[in-house]
C-alpha positions in Angstrom: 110.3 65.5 65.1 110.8 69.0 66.3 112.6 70.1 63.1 109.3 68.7 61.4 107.1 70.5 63.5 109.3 74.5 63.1 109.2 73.6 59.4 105.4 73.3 59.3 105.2 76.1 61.6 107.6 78.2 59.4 105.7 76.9 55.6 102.6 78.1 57.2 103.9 81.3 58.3 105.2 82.2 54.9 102.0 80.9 53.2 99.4 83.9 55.4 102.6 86.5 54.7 101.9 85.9 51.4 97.8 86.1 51.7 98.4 89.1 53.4 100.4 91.1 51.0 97.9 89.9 48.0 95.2 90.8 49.9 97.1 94.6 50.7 97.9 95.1 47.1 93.9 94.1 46.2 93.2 97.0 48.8 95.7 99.4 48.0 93.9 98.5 43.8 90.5 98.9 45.1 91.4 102.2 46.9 92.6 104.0 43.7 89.6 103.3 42.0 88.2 106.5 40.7 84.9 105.9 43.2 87.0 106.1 46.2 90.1 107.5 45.5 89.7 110.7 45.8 87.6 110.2 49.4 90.8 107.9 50.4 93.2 110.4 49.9 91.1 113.1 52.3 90.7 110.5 54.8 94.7 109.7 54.9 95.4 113.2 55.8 94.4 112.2 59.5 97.2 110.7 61.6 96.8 107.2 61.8 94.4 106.7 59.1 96.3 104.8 56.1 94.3 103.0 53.2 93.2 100.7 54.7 90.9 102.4 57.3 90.3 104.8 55.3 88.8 102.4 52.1 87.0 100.5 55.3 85.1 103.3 56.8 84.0 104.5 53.2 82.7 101.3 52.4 81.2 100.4 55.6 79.3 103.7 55.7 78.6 104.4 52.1 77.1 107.9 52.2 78.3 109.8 55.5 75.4 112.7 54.1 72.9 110.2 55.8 73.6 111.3 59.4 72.2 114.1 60.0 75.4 115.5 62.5 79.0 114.1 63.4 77.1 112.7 66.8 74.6 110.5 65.0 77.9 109.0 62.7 79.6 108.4 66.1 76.4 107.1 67.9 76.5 104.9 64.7 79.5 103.6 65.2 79.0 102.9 68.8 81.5 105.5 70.2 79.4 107.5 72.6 78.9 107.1 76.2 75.6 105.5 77.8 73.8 106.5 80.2 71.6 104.8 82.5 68.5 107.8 83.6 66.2 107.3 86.4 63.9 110.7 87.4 66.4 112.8 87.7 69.4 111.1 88.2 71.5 110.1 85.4 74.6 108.1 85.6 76.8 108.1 82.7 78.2 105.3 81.6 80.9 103.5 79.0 80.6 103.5 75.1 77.2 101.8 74.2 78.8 99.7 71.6 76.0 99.5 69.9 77.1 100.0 67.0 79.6 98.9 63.8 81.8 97.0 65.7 84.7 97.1 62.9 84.8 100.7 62.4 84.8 100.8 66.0 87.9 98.9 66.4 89.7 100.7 63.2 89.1 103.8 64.5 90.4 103.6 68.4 93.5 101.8 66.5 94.0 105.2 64.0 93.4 106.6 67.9 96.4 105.4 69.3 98.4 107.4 67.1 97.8 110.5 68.6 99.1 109.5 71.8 102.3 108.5 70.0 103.1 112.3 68.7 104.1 115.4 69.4 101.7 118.5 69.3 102.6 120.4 66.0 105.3 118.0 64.7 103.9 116.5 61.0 106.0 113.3 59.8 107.3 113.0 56.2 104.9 109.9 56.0 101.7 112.2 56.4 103.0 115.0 54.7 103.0 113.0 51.8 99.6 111.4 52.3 98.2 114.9 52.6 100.0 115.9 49.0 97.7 116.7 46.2 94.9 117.2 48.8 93.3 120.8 48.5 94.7 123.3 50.7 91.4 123.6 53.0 91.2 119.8 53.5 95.1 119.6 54.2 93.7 122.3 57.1 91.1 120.9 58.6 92.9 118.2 58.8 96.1 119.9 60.1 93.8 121.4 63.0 91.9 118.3 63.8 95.4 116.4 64.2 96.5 119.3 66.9 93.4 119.0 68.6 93.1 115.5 68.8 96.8 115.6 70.5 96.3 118.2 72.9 93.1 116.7 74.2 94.7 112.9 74.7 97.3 114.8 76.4 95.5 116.6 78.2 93.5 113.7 79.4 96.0 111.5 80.4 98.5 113.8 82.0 96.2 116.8 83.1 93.1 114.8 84.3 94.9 111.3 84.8 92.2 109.6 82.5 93.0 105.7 81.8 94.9 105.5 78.3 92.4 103.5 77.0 89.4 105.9 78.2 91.8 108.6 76.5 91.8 106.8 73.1 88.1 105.8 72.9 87.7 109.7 73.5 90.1 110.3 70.9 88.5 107.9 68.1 85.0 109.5 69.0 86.6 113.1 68.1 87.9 111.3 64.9 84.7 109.9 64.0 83.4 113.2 64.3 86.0 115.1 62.4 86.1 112.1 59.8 82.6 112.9 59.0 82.8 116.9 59.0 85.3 116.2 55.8 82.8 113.7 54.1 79.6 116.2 54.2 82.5 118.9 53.4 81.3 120.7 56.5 84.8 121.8 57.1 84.6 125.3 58.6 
């Protein structure tokens, strides 16, 4: 009976393996499609971004030009702090999460990277995402990375800030820079 049970266990197993590389090859397809490919491959020179958050922010936000500043994308997204005002007294709060709950999630996942890596070290895998990207993009990108280090560092070890309040920080900072690159505001 048990061996029954592990085998059905095991046949299921291998069938959602399987769904789950067809459905990563379909993404990896869709993201070198000439309307997103070349947005893809600018949004994979951040660490932790990869195709597949890359090909789901694009989609879910279609055109970044409609936010006026990197604030309002990240207030879209539901990555900025609330804030509960009375007179005045205000009393900040946590992230409204008010908004795209999905990019929300993707982007304090690409977060978690940064806590993960040293400040100036670039891995072989990035260095080759960031290939054939122009040299300005390559760094803005570059600084954003280093920033985005130093600050979770900073935060966790310099003002003992909660990981998780670190990375939510951290995706917000992302959002922003993610959106800088998309409206090509990178000064």
């Amino acid at each position: 009976m048990y061996k029954e049970i592990l085998d059905e266990y095991l046949m299921t197993y291998t069938i959602l393996c399987e769904k789950i590389e067809r459905l990563d090859t379909r993404i990896e397809e869709l993201a070198r499609e000439d309307k997103y490919s070349e947005s893809v491959k600018k949004l994979c020179c951040f660490i932790g971004v990869k195709t597949h958050i890359a090909l789901s922010v694009l989609v879910e936000v279609g055109d970044f030009n409609r936010f006026a500043t990197a604030e309002k994308f990240a207030s879209y997204i539901g990555l900025v702090p609330g804030e509960d005002s009375s007179g005045d007294e205000q009393v900040k709060l946590g992230i409204t999460k008010a908004g795209n709950r999905h990019l929300r999630i993707l982007l304090i996942e690409a977060a978690q990277c940064y806590g993960r890596s040293q400040v100036g070290y670039k891995s072989k895998d990035l260095r080759a995402r960031q290939a054939g990207n122009p040299p300005q993009v390559i760094s803005y990108a570059d600084k954003a990375n280093d920033r985005l280090k130093r600050r979770f560092y900073k935060m966790v070890l310099g003002k003992n800030k909660k990981h998780n309040v670190a990375k939510v920080a951290i995706a917000r900072e992302l959002a922003c820079f993610m959106w800088g690159m998309m409206t090509d505001n990178i000064a």
